[in-house]
Biopython code that builds the backbone (N, CA, C, O; Angstrom):
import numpy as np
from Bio.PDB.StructureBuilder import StructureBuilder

atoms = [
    (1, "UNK", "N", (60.818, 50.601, 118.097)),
    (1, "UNK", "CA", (62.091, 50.828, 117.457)),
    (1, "UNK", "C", (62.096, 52.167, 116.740)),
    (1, "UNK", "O", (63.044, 52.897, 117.033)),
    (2, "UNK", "N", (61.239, 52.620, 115.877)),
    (2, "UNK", "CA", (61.143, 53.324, 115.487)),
    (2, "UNK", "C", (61.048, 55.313, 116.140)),
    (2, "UNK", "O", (61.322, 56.365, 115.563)),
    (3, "UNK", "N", (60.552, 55.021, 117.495)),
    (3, "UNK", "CA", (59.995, 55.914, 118.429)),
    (3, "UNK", "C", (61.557, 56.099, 119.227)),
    (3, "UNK", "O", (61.621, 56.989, 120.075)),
    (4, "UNK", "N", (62.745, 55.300, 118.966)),
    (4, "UNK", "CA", (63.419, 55.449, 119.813)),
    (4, "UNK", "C", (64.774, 56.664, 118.579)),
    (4, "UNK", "O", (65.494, 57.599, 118.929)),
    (5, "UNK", "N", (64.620, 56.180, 117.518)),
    (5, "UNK", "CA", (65.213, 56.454, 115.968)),
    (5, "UNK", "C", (65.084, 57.950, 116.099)),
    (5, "UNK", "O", (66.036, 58.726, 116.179)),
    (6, "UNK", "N", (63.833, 58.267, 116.112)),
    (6, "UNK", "CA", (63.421, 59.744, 115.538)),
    (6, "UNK", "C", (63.746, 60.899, 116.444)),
    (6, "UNK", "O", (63.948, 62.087, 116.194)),
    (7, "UNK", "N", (63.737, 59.968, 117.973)),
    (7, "UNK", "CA", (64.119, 60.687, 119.071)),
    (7, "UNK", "C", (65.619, 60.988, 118.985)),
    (7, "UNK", "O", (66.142, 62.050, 119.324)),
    (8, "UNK", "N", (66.147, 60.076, 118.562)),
    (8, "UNK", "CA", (67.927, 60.052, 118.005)),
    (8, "UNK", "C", (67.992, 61.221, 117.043)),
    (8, "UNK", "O", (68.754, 62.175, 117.203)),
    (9, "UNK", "N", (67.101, 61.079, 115.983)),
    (9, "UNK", "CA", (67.537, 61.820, 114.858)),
    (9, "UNK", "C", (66.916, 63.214, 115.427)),
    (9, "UNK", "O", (67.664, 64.112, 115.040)),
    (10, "UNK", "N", (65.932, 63.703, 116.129)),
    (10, "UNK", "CA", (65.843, 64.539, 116.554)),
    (10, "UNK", "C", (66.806, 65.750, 117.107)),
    (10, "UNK", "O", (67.054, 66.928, 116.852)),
    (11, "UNK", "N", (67.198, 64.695, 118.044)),
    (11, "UNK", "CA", (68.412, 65.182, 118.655)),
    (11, "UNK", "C", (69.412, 65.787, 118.317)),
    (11, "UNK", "O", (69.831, 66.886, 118.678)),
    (12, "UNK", "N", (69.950, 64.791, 117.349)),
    (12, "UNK", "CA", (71.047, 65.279, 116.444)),
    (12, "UNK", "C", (70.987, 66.575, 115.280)),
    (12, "UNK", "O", (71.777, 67.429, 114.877)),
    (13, "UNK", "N", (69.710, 66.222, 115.029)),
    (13, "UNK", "CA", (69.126, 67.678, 113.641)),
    (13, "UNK", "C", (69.011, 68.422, 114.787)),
    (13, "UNK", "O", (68.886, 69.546, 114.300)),
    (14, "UNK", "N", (68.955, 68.608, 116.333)),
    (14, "UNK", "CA", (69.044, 69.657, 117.078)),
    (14, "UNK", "C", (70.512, 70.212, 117.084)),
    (14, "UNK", "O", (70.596, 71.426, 116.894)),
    (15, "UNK", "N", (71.497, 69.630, 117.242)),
    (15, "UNK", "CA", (73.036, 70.064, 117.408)),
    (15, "UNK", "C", (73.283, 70.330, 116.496)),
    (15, "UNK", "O", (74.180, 71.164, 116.620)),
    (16, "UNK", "N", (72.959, 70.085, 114.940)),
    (16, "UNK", "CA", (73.655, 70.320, 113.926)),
    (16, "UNK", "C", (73.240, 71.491, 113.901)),
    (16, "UNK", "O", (74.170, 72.294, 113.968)),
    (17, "UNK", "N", (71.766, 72.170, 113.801)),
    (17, "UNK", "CA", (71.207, 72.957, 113.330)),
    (17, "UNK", "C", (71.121, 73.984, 114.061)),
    (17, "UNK", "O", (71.004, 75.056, 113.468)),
    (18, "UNK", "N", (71.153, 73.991, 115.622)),
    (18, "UNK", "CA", (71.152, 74.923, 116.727)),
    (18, "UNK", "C", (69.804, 74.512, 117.406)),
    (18, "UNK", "O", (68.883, 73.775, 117.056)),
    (19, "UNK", "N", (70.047, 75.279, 118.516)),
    (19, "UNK", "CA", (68.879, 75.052, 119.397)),
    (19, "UNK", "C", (67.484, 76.164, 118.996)),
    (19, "UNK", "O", (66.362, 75.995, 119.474)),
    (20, "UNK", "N", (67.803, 77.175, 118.138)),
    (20, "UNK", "CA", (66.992, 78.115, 117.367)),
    (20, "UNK", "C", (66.711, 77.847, 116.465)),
    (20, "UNK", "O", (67.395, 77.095, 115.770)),
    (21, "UNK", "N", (65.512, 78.380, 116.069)),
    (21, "UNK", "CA", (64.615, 78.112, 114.627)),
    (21, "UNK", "C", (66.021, 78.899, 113.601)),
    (21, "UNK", "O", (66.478, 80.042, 113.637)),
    (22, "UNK", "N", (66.376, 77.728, 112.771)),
    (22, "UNK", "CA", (66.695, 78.516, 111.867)),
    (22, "UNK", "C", (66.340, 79.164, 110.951)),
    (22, "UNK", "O", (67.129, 79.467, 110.056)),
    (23, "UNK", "N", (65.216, 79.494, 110.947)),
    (23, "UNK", "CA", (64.161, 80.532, 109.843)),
    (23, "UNK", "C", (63.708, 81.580, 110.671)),
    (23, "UNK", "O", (62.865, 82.369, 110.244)),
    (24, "UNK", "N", (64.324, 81.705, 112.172)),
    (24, "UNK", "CA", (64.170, 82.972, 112.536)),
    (24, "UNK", "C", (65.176, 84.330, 112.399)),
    (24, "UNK", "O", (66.402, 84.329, 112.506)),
    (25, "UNK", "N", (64.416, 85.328, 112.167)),
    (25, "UNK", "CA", (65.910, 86.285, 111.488)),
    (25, "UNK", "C", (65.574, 87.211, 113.105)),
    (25, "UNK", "O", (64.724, 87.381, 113.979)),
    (26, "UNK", "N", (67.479, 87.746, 112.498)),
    (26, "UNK", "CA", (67.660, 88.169, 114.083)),
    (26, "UNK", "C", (67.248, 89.517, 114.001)),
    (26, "UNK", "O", (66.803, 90.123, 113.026)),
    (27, "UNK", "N", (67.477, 89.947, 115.277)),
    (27, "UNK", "CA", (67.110, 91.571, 115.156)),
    (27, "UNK", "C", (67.812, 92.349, 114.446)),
    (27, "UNK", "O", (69.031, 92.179, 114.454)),
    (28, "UNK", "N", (67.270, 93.338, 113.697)),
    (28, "UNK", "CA", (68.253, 94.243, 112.854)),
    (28, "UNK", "C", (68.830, 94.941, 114.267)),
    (28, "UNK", "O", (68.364, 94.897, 115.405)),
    (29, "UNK", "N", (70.186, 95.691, 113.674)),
    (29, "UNK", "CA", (71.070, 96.263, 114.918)),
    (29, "UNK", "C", (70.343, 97.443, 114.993)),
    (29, "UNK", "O", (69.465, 97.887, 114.253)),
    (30, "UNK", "N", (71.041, 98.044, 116.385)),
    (30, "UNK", "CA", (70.722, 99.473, 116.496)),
    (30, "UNK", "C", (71.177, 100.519, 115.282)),
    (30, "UNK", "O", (72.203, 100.156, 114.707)),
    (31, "UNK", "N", (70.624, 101.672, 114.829)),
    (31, "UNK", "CA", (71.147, 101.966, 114.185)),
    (31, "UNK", "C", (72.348, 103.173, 114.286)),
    (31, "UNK", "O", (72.865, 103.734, 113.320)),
    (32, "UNK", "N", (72.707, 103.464, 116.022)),
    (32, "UNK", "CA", (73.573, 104.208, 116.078)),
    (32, "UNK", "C", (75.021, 102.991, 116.096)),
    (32, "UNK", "O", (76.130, 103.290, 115.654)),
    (33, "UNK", "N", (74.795, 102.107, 116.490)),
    (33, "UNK", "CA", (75.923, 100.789, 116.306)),
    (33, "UNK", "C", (76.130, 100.916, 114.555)),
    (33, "UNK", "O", (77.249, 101.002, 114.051)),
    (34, "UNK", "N", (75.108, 100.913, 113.912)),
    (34, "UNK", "CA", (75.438, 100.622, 112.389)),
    (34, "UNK", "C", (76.643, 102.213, 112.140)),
    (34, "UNK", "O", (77.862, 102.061, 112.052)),
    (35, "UNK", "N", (76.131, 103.271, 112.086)),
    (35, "UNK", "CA", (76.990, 104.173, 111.954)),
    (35, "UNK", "C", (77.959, 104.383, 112.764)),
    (35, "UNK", "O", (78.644, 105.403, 112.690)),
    (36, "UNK", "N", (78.183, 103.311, 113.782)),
    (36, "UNK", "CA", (79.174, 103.510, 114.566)),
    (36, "UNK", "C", (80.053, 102.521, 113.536)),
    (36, "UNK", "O", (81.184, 102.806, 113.143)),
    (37, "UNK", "N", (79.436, 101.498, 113.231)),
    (37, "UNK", "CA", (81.299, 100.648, 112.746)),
    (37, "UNK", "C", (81.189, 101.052, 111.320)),
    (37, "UNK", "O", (82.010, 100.431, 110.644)),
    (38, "UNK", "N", (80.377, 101.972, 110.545)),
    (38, "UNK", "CA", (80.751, 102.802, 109.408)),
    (38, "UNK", "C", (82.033, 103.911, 109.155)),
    (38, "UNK", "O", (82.631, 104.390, 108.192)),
    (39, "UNK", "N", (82.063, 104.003, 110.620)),
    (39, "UNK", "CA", (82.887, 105.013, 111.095)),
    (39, "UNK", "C", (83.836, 104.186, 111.041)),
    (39, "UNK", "O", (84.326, 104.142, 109.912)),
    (40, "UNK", "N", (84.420, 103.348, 111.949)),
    (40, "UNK", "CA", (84.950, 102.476, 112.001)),
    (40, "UNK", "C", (85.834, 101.875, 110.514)),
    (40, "UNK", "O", (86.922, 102.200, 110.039)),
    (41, "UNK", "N", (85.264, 101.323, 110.278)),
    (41, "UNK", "CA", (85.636, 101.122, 108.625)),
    (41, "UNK", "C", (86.034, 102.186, 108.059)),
    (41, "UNK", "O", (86.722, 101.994, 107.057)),
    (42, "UNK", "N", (85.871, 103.084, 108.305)),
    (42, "UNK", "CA", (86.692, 104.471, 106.755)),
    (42, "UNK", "C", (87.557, 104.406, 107.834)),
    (42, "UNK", "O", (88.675, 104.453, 107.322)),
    (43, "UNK", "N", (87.686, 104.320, 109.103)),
    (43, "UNK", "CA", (89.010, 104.925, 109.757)),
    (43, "UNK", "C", (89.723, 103.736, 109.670)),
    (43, "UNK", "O", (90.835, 104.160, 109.354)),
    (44, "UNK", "N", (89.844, 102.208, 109.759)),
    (44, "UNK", "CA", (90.418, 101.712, 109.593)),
    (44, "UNK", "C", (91.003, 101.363, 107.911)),
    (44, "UNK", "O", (92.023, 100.692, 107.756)),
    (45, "UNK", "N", (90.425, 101.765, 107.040)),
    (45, "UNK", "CA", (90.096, 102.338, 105.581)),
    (45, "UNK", "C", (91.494, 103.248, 105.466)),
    (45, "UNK", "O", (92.406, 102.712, 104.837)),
    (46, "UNK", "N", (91.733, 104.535, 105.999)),
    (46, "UNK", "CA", (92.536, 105.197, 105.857)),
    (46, "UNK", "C", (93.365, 104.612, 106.557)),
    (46, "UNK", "O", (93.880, 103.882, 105.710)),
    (47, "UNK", "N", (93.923, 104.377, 107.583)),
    (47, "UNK", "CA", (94.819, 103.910, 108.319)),
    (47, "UNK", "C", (95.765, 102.413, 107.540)),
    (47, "UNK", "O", (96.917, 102.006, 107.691)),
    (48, "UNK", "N", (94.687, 101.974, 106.760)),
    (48, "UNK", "CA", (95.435, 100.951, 105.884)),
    (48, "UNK", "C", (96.068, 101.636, 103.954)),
    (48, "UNK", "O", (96.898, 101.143, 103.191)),
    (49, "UNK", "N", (95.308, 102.736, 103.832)),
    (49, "UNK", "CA", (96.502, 103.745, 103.173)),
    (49, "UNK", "C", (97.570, 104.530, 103.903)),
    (49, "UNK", "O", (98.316, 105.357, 103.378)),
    (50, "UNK", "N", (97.559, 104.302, 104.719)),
    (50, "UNK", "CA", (98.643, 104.991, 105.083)),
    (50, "UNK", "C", (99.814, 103.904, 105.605)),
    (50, "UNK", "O", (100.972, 104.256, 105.830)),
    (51, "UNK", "N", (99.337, 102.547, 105.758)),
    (51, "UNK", "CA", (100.298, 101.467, 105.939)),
    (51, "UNK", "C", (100.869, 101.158, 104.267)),
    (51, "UNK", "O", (102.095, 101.188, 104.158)),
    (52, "UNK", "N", (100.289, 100.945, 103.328)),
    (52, "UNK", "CA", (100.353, 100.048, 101.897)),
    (52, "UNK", "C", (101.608, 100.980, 100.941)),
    (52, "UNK", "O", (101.534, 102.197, 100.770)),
    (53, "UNK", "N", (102.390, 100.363, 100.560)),
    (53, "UNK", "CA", (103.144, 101.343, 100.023)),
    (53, "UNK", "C", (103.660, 100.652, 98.542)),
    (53, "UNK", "O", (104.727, 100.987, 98.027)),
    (54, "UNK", "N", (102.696, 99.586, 97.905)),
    (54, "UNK", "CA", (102.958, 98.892, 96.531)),
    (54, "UNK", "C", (101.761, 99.501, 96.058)),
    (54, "UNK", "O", (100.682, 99.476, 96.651)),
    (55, "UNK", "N", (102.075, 100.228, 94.607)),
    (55, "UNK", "CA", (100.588, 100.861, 94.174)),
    (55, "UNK", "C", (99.380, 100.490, 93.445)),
    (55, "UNK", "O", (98.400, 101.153, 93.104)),
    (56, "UNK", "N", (99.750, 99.040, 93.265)),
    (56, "UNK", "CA", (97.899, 98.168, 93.203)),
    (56, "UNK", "C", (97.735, 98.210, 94.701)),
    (56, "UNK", "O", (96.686, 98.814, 94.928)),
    (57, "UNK", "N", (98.305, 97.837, 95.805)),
    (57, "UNK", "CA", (97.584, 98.039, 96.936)),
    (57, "UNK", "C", (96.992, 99.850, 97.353)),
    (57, "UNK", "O", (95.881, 99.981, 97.867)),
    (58, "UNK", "N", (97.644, 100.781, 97.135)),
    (58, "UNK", "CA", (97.385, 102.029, 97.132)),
    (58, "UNK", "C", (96.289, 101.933, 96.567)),
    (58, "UNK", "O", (95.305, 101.871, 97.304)),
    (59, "UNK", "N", (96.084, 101.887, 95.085)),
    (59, "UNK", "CA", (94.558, 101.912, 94.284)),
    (59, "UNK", "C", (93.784, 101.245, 95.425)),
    (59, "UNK", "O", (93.142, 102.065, 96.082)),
    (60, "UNK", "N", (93.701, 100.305, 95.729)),
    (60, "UNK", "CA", (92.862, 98.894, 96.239)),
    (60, "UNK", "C", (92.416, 100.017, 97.830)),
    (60, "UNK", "O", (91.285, 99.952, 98.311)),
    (61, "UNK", "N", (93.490, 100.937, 98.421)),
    (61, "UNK", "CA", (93.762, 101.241, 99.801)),
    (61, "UNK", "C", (92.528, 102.642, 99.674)),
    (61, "UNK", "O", (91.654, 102.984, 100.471)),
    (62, "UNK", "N", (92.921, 103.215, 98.319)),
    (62, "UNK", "CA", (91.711, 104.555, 98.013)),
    (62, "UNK", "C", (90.654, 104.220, 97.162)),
    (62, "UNK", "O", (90.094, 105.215, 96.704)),
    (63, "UNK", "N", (90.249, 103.270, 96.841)),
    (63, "UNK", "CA", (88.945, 102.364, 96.798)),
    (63, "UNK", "C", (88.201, 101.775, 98.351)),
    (63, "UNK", "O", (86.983, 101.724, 98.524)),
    (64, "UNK", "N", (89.063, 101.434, 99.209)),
    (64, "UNK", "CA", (88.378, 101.084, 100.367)),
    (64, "UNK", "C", (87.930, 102.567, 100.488)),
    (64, "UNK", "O", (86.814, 102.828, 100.038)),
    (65, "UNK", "N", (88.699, 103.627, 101.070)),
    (65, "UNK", "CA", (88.343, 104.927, 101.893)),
    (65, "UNK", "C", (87.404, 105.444, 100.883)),
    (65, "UNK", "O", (86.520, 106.133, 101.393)),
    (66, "UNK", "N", (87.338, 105.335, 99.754)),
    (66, "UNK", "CA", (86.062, 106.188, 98.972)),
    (66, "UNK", "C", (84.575, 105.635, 99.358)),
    (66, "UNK", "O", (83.570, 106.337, 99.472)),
    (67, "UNK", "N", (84.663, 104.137, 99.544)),
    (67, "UNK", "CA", (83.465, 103.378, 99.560)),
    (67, "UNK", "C", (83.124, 103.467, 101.214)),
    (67, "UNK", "O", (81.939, 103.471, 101.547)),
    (68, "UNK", "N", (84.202, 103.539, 102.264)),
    (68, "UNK", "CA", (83.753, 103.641, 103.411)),
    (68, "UNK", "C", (83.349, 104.786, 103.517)),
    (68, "UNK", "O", (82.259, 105.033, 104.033)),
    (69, "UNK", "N", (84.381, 105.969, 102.914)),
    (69, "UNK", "CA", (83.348, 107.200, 103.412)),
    (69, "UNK", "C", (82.230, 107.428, 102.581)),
    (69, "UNK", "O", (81.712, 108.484, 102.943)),
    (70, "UNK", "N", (81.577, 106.893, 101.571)),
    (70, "UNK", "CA", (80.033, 107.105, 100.979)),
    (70, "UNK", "C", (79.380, 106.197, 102.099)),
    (70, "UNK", "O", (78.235, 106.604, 102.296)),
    (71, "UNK", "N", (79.609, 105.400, 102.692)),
    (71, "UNK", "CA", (78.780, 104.887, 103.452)),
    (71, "UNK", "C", (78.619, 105.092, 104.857)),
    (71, "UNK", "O", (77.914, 104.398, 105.590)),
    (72, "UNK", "N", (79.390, 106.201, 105.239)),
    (72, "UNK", "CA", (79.514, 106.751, 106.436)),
    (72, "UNK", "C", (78.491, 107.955, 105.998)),
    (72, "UNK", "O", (77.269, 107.960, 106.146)),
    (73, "UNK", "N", (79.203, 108.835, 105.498)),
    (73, "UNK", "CA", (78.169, 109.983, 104.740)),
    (73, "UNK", "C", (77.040, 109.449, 104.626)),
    (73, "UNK", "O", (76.276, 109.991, 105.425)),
    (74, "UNK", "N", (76.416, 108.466, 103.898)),
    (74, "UNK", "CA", (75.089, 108.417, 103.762)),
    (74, "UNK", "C", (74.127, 108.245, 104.998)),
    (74, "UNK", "O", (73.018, 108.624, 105.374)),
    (75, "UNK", "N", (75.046, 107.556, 105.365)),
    (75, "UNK", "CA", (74.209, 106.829, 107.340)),
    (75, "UNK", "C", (73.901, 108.058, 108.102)),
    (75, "UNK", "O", (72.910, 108.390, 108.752)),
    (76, "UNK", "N", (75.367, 108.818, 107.762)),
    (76, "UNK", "CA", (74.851, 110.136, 108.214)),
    (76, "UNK", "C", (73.598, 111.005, 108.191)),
    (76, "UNK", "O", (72.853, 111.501, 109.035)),
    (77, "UNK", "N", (73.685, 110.977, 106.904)),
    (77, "UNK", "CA", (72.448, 111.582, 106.371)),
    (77, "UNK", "C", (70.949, 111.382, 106.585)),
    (77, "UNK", "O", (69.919, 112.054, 106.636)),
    (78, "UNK", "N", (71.409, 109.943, 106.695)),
    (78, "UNK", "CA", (70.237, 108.940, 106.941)),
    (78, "UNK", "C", (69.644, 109.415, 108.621)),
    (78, "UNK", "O", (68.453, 109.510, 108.915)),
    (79, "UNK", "N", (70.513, 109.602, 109.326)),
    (79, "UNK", "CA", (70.245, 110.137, 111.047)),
    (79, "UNK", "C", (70.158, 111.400, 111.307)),
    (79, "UNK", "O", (70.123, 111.813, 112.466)),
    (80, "UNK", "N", (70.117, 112.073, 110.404)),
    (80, "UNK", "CA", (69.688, 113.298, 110.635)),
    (80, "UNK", "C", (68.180, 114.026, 110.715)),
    (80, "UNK", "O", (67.700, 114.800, 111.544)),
    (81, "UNK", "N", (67.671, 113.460, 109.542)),
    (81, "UNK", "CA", (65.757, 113.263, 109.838)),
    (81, "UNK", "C", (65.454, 112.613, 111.145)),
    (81, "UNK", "O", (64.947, 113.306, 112.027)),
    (82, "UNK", "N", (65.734, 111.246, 111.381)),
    (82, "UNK", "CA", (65.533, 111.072, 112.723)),
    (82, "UNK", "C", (65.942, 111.877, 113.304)),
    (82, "UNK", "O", (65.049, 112.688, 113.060)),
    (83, "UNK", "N", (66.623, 112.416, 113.952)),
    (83, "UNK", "CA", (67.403, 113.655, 115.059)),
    (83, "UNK", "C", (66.622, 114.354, 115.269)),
    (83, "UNK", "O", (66.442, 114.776, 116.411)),
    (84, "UNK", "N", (65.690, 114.819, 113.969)),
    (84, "UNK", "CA", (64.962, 115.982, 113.835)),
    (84, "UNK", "C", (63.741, 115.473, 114.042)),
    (84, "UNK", "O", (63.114, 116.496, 113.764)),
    (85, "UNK", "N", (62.796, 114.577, 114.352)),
    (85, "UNK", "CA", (61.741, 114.311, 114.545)),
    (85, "UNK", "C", (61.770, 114.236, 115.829)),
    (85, "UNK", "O", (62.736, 113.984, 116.551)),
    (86, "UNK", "N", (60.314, 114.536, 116.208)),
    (86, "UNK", "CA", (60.166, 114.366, 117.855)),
    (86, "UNK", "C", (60.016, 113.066, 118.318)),
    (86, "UNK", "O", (59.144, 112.286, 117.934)),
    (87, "UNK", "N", (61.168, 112.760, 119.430)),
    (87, "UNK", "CA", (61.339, 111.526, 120.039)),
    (87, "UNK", "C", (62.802, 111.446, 119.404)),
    (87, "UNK", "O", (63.518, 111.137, 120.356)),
    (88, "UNK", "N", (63.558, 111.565, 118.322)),
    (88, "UNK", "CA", (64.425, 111.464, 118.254)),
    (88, "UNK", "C", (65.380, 111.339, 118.932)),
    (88, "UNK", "O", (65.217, 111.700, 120.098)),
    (89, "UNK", "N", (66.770, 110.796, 118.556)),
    (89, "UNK", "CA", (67.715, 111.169, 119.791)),
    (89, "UNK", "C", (68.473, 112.314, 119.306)),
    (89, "UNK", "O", (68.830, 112.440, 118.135)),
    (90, "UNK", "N", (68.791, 113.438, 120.570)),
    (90, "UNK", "CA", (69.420, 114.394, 120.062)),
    (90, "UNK", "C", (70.714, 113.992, 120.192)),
    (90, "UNK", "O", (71.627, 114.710, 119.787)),
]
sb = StructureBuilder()
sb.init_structure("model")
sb.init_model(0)
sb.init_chain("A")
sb.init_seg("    ")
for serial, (resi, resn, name, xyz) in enumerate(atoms, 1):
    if name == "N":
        sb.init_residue(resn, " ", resi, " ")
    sb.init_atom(name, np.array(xyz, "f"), 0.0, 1.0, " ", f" {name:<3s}", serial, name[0])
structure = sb.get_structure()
């Protein structure tokens, strides 16, 4: 009885939980994908100041584009030493 239970509960803590270890972490992304949707974000960033026309959303609209572009800029920055090392991508 018991042997038939655990096989049940097995099962089920399989569907709930996934068929993957959930204590496995996934691959970090590429990192030209990461500065790709950095990009991404300030441009959709500006494009939503230029839709918003109530001015707590304006504030709220040049708070997004300041924070997307420091984080575009930095990534930037960040790929440029790589670039420059051999093996890099040019």
């Amino acid at each position: 009885m018991a042997r038939p239970f655990s096989r049940l509960l097995a099962q089920l803590s399989s569907r709930l939980i996934g068929a993957e270890d959930p204590l496995e972490v996934p691959p970090a992304p590429d990192f030209h994908d990461v500065v790709e949707q950095a990009r991404t974000d300030w441009l959709t960033a500006r494009a939503y100041f230029e839709s918003v026309s109530d001015p707590d959303l304006v504030d709220h609209a040049i708070y997004l584009i300041e924070a997307a572009e420091k984080k575009y800029m930095y990534l930037l920055k960040q790929a440029r030493p790589q670039q420059e090392q051999p093996g890099g991508a040019a």
